[in-house]
ZAGU-732611 format. One line per 4 residues: number of its first residue (from 1); for each residue x, y, z of N, C-alpha, C, O, CB. Coordinates in Angstrom, 1 decimal. Glycine has a CB too. Example, Ala and Ser with C-alpha at 12.3 -4.5 7.8 and 13.67 -1.06 7.14 Angstrom:
# ZAGU-732611
1> 13.2 -5.7 7.8 12.3 -4.5 7.8 13.2 -3.3 7.8 14.2 -3.3 8.5 11.3 -4.5 9.0  12.8 -2.2 7.1 13.7 -1.1 7.1 12.9 0.0 7.9 13.4 1.1 8.0 14.1 -0.6 5.7
***
This chain:
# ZAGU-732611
1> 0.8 -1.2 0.0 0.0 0.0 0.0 0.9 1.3 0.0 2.1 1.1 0.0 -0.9 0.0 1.2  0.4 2.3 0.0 0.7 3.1 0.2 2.2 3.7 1.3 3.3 4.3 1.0 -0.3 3.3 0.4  1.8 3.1 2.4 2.5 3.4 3.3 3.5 2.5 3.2 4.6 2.9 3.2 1.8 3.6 4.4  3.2 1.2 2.9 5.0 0.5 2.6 5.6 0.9 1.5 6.7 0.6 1.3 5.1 -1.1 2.3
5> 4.6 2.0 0.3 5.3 2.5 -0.9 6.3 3.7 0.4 7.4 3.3 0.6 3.9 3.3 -2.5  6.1 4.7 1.0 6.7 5.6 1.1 7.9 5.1 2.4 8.6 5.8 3.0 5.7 6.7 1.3  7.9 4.1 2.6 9.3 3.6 3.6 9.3 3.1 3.1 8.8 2.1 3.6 9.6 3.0 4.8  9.6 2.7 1.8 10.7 1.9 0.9 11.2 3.5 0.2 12.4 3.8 0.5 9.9 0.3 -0.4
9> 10.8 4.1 -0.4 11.3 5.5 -1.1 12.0 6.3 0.1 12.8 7.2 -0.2 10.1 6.5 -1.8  11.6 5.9 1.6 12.2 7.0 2.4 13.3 6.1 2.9 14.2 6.8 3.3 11.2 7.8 3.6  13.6 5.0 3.0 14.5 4.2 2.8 15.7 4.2 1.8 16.9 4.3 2.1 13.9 3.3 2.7  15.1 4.2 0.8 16.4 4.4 -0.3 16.7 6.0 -0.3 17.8 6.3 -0.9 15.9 3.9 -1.9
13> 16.5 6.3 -0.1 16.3 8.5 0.3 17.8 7.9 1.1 18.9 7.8 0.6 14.2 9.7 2.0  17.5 7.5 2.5 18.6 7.1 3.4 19.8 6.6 2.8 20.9 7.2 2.9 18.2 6.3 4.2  19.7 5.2 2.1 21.0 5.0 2.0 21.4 5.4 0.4 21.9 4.4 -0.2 21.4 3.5 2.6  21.3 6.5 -0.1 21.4 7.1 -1.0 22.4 8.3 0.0 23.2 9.0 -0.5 20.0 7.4 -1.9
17> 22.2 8.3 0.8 23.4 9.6 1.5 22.4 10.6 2.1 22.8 11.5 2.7 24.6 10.8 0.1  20.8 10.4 2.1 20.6 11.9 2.5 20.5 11.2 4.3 20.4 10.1 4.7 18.7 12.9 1.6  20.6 12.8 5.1 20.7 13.1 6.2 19.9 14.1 6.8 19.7 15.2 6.2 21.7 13.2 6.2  19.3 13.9 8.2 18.9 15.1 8.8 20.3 15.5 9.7 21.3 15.0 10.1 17.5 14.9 9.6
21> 19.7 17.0 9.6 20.9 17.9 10.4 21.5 17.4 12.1 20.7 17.3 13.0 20.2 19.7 10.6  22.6 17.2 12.2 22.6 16.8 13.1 22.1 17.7 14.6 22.3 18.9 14.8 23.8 16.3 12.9  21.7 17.2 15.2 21.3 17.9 16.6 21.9 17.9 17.9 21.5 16.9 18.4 20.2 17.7 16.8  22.7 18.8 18.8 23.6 18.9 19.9 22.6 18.9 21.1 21.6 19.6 21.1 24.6 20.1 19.7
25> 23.1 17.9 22.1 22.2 18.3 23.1 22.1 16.7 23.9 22.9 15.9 23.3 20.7 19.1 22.4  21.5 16.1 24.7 21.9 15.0 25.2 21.5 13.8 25.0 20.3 13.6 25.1 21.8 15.1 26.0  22.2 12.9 24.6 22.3 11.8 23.7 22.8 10.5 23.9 23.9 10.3 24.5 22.9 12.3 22.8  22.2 9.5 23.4 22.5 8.5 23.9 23.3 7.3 22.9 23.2 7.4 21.7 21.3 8.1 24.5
29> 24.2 6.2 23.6 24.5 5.4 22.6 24.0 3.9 23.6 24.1 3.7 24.8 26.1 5.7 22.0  23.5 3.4 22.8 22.4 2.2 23.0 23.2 0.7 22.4 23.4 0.6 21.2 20.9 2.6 21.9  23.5 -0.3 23.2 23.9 -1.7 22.5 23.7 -2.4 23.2 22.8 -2.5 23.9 25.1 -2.0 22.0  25.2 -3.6 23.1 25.8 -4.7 24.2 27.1 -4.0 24.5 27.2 -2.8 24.8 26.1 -6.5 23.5
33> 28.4 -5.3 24.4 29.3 -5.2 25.0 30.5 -3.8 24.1 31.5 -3.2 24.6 29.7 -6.8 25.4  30.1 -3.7 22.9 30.8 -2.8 21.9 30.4 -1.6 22.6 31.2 -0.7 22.9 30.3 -2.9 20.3  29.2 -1.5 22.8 29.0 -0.2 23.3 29.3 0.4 25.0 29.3 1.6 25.4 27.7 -0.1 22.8  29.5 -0.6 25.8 29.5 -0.7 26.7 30.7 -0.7 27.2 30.7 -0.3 28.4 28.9 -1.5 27.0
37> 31.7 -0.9 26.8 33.0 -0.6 26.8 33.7 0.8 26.5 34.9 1.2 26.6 33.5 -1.5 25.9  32.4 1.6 25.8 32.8 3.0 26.0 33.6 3.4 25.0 32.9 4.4 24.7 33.5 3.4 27.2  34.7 3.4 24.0 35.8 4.0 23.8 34.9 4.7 22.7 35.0 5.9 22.8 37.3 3.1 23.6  34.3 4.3 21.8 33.9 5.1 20.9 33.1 6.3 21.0 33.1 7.3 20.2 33.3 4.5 20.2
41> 32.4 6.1 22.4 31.3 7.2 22.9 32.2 8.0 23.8 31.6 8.4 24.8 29.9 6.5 23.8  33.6 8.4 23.7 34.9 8.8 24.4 34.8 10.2 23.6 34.5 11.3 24.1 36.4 7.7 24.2  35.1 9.7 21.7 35.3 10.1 20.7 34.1 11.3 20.4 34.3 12.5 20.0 35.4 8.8 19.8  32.8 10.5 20.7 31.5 11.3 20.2 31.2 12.3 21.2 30.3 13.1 21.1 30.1 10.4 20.0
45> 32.2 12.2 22.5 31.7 13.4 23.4 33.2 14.5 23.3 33.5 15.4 24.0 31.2 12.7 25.2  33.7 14.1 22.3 34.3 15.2 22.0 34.0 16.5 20.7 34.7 17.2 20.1 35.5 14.7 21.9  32.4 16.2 20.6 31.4 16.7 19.6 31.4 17.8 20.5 31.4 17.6 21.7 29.8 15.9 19.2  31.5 19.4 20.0 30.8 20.3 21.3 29.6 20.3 21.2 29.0 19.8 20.2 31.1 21.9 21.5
49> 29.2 20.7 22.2 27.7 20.9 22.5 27.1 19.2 22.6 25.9 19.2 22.5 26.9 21.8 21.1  27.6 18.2 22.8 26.7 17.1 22.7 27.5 16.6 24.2 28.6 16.9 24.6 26.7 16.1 21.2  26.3 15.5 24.8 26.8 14.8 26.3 25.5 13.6 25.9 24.3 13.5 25.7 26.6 16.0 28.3  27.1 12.8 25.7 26.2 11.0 25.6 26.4 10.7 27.2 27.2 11.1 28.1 27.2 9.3 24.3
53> 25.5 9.8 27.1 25.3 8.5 27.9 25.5 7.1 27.3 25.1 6.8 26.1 23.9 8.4 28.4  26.2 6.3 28.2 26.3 5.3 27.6 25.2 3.8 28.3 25.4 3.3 29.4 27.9 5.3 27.6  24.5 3.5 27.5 23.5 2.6 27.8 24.0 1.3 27.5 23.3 0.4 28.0 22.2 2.9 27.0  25.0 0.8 26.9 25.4 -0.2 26.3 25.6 -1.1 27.5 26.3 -0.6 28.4 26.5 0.0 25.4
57> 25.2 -2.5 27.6 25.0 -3.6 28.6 26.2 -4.8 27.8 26.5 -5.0 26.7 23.0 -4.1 28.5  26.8 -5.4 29.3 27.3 -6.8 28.5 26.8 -7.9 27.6 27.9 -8.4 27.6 27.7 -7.5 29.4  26.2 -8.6 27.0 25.8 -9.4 27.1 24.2 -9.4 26.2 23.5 -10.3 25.9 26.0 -9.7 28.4  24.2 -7.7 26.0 22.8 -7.5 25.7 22.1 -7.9 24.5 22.4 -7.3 23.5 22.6 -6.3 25.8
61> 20.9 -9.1 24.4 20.0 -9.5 22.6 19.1 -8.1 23.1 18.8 -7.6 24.1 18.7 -11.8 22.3  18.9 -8.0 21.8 17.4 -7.1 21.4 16.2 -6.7 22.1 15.7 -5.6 22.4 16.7 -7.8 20.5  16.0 -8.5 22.5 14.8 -8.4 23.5 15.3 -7.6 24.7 14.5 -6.8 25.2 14.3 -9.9 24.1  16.6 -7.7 25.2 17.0 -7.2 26.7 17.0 -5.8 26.6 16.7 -5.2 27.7 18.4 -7.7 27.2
65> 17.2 -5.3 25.4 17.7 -3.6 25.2 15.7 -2.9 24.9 15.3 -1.8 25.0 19.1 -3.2 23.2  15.0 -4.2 24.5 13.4 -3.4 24.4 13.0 -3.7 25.9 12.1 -3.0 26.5 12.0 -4.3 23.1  13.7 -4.7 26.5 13.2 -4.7 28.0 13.3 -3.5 29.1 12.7 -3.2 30.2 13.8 -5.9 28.6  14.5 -2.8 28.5 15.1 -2.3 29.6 14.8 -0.5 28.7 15.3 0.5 29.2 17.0 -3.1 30.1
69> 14.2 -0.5 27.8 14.0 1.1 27.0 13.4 1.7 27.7 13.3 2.8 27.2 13.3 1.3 25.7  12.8 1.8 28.7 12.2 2.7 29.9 13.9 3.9 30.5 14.0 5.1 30.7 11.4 1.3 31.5  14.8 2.9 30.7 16.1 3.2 30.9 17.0 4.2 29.5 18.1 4.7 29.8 16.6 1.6 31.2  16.6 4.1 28.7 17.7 4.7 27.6 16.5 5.6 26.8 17.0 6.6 26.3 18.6 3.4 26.5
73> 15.2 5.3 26.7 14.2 5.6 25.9 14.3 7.3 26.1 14.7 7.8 25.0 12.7 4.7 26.3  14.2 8.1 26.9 14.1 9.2 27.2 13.5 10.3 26.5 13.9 10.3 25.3 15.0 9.4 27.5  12.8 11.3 26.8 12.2 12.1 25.5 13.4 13.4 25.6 13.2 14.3 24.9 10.3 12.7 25.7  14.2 13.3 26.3 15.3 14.8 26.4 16.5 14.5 25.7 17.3 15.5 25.6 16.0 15.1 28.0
77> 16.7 13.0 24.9 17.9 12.5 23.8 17.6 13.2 22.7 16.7 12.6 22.1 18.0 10.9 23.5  18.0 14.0 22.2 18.5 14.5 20.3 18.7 13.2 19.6 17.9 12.7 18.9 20.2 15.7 20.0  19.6 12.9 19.9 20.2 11.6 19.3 20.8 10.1 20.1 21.5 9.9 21.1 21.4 12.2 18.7  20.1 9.2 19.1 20.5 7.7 19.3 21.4 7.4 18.6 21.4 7.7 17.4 19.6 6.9 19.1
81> 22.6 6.5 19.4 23.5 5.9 18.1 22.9 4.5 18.9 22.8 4.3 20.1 25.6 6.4 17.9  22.5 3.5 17.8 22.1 2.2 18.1 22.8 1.0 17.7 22.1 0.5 16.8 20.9 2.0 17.6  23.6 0.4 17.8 24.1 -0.7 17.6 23.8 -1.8 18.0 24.7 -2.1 18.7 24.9 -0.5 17.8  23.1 -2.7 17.9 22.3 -4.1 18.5 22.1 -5.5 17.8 21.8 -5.5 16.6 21.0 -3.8 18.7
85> 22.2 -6.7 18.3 22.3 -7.5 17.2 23.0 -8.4 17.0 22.6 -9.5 16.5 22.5 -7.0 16.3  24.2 -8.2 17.5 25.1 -9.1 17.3 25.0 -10.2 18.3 25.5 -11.3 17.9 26.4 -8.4 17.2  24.4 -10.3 20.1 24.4 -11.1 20.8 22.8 -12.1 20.4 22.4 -12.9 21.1 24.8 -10.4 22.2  22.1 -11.7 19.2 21.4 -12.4 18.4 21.4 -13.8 17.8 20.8 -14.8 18.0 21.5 -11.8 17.6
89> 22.4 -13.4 17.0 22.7 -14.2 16.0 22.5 -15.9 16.1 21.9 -16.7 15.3 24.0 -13.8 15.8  23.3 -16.1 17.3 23.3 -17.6 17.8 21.9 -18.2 17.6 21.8 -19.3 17.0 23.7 -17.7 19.4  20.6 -17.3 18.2 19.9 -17.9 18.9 18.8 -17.7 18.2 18.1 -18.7 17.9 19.8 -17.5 20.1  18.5 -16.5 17.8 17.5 -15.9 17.2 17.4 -15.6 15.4 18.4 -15.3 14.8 17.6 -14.8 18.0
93> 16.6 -15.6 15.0 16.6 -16.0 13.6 16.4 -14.2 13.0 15.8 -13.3 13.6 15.2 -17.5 13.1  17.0 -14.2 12.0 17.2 -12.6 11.4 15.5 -11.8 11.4 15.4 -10.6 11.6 17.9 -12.7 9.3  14.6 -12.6 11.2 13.3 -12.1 10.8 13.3 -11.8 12.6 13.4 -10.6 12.3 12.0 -13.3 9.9  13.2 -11.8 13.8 13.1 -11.6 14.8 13.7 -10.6 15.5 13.2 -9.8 16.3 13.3 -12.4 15.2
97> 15.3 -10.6 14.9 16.1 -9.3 15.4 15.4 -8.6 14.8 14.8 -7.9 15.6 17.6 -9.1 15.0  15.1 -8.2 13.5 14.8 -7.6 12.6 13.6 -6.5 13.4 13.7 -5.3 13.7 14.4 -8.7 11.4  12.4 -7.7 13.5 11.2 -6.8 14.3 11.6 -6.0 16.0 11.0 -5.3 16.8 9.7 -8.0 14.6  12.5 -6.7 16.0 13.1 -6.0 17.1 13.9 -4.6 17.5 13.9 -3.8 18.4 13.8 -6.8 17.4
101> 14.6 -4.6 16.0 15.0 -3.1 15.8 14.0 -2.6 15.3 13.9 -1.5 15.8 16.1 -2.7 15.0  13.3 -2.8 14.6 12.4 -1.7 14.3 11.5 -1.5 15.6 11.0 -0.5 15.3 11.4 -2.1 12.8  11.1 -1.8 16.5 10.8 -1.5 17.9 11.5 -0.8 18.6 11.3 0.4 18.9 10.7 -2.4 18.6  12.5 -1.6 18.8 13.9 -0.2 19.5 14.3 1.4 18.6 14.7 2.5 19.1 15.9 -1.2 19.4
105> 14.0 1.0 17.4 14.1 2.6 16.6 12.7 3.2 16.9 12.6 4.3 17.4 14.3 2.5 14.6  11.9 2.5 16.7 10.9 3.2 17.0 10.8 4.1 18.3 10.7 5.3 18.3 9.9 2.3 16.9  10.9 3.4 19.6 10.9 3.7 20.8 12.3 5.1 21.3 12.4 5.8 22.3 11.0 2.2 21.4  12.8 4.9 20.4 14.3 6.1 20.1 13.4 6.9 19.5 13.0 7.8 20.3 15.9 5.6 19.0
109> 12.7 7.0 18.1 12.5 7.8 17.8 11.2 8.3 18.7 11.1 9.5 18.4 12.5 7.7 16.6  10.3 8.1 19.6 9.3 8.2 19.6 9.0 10.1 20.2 8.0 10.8 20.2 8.8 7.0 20.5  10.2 10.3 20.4 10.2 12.2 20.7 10.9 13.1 20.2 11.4 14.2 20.6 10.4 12.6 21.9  10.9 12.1 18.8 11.9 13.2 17.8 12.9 13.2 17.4 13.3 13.7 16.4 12.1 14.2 18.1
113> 13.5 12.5 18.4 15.0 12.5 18.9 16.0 11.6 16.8 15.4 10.8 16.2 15.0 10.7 21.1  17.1 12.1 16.4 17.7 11.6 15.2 18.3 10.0 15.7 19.0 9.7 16.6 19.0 12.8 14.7  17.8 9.4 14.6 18.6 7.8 15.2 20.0 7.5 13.9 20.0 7.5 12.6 16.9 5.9 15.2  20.7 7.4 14.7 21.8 6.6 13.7 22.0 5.0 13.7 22.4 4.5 14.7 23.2 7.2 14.0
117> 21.9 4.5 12.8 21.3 2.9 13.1 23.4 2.4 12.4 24.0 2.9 11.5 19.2 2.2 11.5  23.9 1.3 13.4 25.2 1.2 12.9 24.9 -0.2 12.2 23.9 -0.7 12.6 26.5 1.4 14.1  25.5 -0.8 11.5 25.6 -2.6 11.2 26.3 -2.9 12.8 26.9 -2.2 13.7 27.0 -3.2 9.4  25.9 -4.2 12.5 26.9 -4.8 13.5 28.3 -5.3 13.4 28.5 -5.1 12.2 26.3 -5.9 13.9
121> 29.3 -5.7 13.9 30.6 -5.9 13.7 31.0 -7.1 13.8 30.7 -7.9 14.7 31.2 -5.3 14.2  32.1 -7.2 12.4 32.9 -8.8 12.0 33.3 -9.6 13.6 33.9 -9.1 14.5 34.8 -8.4 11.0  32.7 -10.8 13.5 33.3 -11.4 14.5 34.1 -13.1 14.2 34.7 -13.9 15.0 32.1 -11.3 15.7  33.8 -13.2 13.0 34.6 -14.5 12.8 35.3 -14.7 14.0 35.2 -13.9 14.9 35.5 -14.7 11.7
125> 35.7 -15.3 13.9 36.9 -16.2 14.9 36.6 -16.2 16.7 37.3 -16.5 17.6 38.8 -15.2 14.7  35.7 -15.9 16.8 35.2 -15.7 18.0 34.5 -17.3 18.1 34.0 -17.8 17.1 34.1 -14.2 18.1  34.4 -18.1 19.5 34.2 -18.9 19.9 32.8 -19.3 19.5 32.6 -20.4 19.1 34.5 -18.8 20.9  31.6 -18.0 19.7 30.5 -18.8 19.7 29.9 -18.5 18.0 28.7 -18.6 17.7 29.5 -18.3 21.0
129> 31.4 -18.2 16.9 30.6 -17.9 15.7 30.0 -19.2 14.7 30.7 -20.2 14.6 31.5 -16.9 14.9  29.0 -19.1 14.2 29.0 -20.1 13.0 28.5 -19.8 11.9 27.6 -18.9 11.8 28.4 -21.3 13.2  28.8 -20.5 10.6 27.7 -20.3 9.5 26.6 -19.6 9.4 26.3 -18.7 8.6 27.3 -21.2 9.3  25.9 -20.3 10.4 24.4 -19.9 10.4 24.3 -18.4 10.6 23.9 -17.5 9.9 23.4 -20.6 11.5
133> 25.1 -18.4 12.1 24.7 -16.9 13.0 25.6 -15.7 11.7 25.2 -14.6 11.5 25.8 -16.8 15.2  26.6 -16.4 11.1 27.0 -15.4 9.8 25.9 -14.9 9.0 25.7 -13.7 8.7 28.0 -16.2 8.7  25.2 -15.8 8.7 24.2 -16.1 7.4 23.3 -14.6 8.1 23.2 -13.4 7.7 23.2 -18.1 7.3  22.6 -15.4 9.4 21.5 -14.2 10.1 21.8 -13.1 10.3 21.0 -12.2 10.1 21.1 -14.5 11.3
137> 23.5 -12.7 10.8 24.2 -11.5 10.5 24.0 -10.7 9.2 23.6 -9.5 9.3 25.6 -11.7 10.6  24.2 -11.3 8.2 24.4 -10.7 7.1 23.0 -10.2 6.3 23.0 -9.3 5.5 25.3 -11.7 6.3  22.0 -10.8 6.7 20.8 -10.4 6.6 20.5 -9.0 7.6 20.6 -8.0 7.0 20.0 -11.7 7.0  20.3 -9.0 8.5 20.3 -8.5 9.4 20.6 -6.9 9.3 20.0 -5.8 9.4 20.9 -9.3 10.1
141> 22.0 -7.4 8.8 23.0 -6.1 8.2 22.4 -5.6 7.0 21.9 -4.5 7.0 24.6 -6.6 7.7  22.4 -6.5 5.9 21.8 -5.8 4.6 20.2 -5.1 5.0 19.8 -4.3 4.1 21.6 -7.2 3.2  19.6 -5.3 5.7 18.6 -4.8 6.2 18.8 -3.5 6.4 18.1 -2.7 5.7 18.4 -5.5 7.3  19.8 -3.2 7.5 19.7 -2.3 8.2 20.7 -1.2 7.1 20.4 0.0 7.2 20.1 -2.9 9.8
145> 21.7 -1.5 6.2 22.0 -0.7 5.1 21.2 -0.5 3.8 21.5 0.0 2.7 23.2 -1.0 4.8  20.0 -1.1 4.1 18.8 -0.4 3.0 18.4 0.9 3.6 18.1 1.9 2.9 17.2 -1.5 2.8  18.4 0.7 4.9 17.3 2.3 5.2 16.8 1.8 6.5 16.2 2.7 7.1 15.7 2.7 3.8  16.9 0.5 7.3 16.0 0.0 7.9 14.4 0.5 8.0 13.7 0.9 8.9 16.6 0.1 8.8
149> 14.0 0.0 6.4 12.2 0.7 6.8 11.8 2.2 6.6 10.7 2.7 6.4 11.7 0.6 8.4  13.2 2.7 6.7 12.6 4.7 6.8 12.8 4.9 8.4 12.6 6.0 8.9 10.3 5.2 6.2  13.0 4.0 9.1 13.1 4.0 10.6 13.8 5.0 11.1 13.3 5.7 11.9 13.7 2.8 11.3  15.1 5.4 10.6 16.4 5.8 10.8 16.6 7.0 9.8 16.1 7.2 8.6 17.5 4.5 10.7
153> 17.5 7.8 10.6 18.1 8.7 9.7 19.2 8.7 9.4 19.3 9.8 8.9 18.1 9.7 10.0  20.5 8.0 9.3 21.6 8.0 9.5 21.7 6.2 9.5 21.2 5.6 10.4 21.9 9.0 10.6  22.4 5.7 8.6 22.9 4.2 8.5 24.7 4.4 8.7 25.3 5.3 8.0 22.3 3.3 6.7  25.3 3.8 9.4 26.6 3.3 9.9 26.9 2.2 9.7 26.6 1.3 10.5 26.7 3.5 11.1
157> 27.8 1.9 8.5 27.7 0.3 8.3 29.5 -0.1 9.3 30.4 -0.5 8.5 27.7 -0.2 5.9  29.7 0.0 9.9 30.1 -0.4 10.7 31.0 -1.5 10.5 32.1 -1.5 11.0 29.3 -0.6 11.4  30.6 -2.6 9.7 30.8 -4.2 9.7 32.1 -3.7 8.4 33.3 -3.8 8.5 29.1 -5.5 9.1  31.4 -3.2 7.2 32.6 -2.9 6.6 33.7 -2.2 6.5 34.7 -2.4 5.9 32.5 -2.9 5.9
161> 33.4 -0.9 7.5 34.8 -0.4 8.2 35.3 -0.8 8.6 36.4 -0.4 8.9 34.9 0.3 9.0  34.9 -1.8 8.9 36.3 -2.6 10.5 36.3 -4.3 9.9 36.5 -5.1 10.8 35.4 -2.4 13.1  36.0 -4.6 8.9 36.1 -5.8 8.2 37.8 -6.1 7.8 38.4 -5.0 7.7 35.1 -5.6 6.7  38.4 -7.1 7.6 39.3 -7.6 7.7 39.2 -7.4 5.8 38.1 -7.5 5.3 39.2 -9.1 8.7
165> 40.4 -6.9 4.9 40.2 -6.6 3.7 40.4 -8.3 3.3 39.7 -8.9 2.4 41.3 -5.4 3.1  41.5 -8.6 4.2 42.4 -10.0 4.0 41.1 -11.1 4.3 40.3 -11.6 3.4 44.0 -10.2 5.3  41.2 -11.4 5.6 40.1 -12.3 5.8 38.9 -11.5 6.3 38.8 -10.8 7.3 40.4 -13.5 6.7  37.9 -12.0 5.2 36.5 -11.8 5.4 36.1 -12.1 6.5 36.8 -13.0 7.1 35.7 -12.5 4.5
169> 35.1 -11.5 7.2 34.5 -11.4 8.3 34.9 -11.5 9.8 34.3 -11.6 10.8 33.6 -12.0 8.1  36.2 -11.5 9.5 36.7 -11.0 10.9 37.4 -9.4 10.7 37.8 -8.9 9.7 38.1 -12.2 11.4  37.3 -8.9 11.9 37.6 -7.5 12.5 39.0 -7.5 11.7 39.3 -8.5 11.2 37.7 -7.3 14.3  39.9 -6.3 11.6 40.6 -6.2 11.0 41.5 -5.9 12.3 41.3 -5.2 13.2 40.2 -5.3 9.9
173> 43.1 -7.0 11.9 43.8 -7.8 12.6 44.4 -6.4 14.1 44.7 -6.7 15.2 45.0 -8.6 11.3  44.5 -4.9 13.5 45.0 -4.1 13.9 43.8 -3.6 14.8 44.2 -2.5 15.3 45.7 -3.4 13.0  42.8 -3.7 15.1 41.3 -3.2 15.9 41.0 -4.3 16.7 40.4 -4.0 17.7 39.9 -2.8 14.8  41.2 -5.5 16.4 40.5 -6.6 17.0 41.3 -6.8 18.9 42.4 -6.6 19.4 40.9 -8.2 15.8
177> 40.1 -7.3 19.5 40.6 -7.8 20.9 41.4 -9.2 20.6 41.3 -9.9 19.6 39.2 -8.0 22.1  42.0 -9.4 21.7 42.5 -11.1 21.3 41.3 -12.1 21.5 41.7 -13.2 21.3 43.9 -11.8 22.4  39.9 -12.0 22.0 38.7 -12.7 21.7 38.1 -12.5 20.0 37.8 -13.5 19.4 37.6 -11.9 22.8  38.1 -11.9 19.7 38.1 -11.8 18.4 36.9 -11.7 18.0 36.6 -11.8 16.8 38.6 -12.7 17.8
181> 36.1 -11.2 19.1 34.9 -10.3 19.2 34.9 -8.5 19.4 34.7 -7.6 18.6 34.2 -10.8 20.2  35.2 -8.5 20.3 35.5 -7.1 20.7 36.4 -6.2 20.1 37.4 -6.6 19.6 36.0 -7.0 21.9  35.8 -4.7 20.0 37.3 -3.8 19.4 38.4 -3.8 21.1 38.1 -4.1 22.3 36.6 -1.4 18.7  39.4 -3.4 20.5 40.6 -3.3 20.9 40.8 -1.3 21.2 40.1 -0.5 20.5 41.7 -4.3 19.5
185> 41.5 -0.7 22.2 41.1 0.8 22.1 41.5 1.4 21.1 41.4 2.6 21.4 41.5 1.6 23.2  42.0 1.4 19.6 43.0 1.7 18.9 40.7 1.2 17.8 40.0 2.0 17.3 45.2 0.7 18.9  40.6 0.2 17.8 39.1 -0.1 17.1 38.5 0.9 17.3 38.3 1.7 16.5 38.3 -1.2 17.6  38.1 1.1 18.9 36.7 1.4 19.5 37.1 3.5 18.7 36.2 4.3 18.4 36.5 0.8 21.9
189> 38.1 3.7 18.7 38.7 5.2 18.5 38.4 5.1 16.4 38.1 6.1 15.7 40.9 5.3 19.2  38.6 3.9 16.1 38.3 4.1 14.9 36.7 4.0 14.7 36.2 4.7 13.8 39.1 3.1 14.2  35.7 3.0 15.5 34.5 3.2 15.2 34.0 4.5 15.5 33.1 4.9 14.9 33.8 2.2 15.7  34.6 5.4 16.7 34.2 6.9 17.0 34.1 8.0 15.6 33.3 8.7 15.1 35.4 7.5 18.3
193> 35.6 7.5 15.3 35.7 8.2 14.3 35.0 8.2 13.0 34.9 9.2 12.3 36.7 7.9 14.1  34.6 6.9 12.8 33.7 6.4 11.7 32.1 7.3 11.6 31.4 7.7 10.7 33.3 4.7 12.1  32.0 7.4 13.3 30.6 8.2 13.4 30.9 9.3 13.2 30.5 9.8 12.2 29.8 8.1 14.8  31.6 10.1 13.9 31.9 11.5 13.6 31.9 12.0 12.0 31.5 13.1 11.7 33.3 11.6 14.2
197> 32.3 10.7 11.1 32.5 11.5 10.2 31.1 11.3 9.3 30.8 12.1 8.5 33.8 11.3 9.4  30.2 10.2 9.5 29.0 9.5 8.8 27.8 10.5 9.2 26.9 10.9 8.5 28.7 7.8 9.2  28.1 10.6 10.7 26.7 11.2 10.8 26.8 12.6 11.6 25.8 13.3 11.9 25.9 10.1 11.5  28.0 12.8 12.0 28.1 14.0 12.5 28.9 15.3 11.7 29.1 16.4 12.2 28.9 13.8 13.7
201> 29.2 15.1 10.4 29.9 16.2 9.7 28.7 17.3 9.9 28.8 18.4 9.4 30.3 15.8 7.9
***
């Protein structure tokens, strides 16, 4: 209908490059353990005029970050940076994450506030990766660099910034933790950087 005609055009609007203006003022960054570790949200509070919070949980799936949005949801945030997804993969099948971010964007956006939606990040070589949870990743991801829906203002693909050029889908050897999940602080300064320039020019 109608309305899935204009989030698919306001979708491709998105990852065609357009942007809303960015907005200063207090702001949040939303995940699991990438985000929770801080170093990137180090980077984004050297924005003037902006003061994040960092909401990012260890350990956090989808469901846990819509459980707990009473906590990060806030109507006084300008801006969301969202990164979520990746503690997914194992368990949960792409069509699930999927309705899940579009809940968590929604609930970000629900007071206006600009959402920057990031991909998730390469984790090959990490203990609990496989095939499948690759497969559901990569869905997931192409998803969320269409436009996610028109949900989002701002797409951060994330995964191929910090992708391994050499070997596919692991982090790139100079960013990676020795888990081979996590950025490393020399990463987490390059994913800051990544935002600064995608969605904060």
């Amino acid at each position: 209908g109608l309305l899935a005609l204009t989030a698919r055009v306001f979708g491709a609007a998105i990852a065609a490059g357009w942007r809303r203006a960015p907005t200063p003022g207090p702001s949040a960054a939303v995940g699991d353990s990438i985000t929770a570790h801080g170093g990137y949200i180090e980077v984004l509070n050297q924005l003037p005029g902006y003061q994040w919070t960092n909401h990012g949980v260890v350990g956090d799936s989808t469901p846990a970050i819509l459980r707990r949005s009473d906590q990060w949801a806030r109507p006084t945030n300008k801006n969301f940076v969202i990164m979520a997804g990746l503690n997914d993969h194992g368990r949960l099948s792409a069509v699930q994450t999927i309705a899940n971010l579009r809940e968590i964007y929604r609930r970000a956006r629900r007071h206006g506030a600009r959402i920057i939606a990031m991909t998730t990040t390469p984790w090959r070589g990490y203990r609990r990766w496989s095939e499948e949870a690759q497969r559901r990743q990569d869905e997931v991801n192409r998803w969320i660099r269409s436009g996610a829906d028109g949900l989002v203002d701002v797409v951060v693909d994330a995964y191929r910034a910090l992708e391994s050029r050499t070997d596919p889908g692991h982090l790139r050897r100079e960013l990676v933790a020795p888990d081979q999940l996590h950025l490393n602080a020399r990463g987490q300064r390059v994913l800051g950087e990544l935002l600064v320039r995608e969605a904060f020019r």
